[in-house]
N, C-alpha and C positions, 0 to 999 in steps of 0.2 A: 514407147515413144513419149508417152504424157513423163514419165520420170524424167528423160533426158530432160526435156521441154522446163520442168522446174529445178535442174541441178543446173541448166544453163543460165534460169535465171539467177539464182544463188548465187554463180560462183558469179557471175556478173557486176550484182550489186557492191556499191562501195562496203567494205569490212567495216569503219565507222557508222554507217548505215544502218548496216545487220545490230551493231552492237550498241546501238541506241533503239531500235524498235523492240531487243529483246530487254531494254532493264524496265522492271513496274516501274509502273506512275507513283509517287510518294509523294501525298502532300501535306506540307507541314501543319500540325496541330495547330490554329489558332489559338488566342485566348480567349475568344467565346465560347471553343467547342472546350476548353479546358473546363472552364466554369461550368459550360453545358455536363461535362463527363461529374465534377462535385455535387452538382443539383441532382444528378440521377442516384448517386448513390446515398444522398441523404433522403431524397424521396424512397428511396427501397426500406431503406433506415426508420423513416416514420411509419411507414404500414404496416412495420410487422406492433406498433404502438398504439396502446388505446387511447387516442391523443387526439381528437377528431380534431380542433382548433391550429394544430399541428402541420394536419395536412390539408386542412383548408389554406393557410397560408400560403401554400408552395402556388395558390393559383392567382392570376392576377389581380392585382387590386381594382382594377375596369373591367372585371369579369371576364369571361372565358366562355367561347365555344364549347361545348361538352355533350360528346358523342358514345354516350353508352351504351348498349347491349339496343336495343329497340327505338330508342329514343335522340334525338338532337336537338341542343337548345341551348340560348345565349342565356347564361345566369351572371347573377354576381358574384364574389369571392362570398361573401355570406349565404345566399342561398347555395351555394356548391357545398360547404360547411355543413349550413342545416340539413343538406339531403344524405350527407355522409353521418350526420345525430339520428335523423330520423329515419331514413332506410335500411334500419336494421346492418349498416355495417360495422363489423369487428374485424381487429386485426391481421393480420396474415400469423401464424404459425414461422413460419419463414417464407419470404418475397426471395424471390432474381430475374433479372436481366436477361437476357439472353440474345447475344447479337444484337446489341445496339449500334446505330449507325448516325452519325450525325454529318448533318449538312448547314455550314455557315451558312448566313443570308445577306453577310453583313458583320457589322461590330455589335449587331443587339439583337442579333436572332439567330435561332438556329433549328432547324428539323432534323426530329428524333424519332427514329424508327428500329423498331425491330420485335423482339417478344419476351413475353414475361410469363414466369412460374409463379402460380400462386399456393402455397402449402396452407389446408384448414388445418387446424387442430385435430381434428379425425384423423390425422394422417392417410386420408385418403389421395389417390395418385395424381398431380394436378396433370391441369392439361395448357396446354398452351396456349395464350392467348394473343392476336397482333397487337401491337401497339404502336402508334403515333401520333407524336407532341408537336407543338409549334413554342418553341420558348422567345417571348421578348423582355427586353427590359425594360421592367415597369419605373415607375417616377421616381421611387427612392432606389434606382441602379443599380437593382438586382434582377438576377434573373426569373420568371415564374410563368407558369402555364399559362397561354392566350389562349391555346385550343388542343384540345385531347381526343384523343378517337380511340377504343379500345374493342 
């Protein structure tokens, strides 16, 4: 009976109906998340670089939220810098992406989520890590890190 009950409503429904509830949703690429998708991949691009000043850069010039491993806290683009000189980090081996997913906010922002590989030199196995950005655009209209959570 429950079959009939949903083939009676199928066949029911208007055919333009059916055939508009089955096509995905497509929404077009903006051009912040276009810029958002070039910022991600030049940020992959500097971490595997011993380049700290590099990747200090990518973060805003009015500092940034920054949520690592135990820790949260609003720094400056310079103290984000120094803690990337002084905490003992080095390069990636090789950095990726994985499943990034970005969400306009607008013409000057956009959230960035998904996960990243990180490869040491040891060649040991990485492991996966979340990851989520808030990009705006800072003064000189580009885009850069206001808040990161990894």
């Amino acid at each position: 009976m429950r079959h009939l009950l949903i083939a009676a409503v199928l066949l029911a429904a208007p055919l333009p109906a059916l055939a508009q509830s089955a096509t995905p949703f497509v929404q077009a690429e903006t051009p912040v998340v276009a810029e958002a998708r070039a910022f991600m991949a030049e940020y992959a691009a500097r971490l595997t670089r011993p380049d700290v000043d590099a990747v200090g850069a990518l973060y805003s010039r009015r500092g940034a939220h920054w949520t690592h491993r135990s820790s949260s806290v609003f720094e400056s683009q310079a103290q984000i810098t120094a803690a990337y000189r002084d905490g003992g980090w080095g390069p990636a081996a090789k950095f990726e992406w994985v499943g990034l997913r970005y969400e306009p906010l607008g013409a000057d922002a956009v959230v960035v989520s998904g996960t990243f590989l990180w490869h040491d030199k040891d060649g040991s196995e990485p492991k996966p890590m979340g990851y989520t950005a808030l990009l705006t655009r800072d003064d000189d209209g580009r885009l850069r890190i206001r808040l990161e959570h990894e």
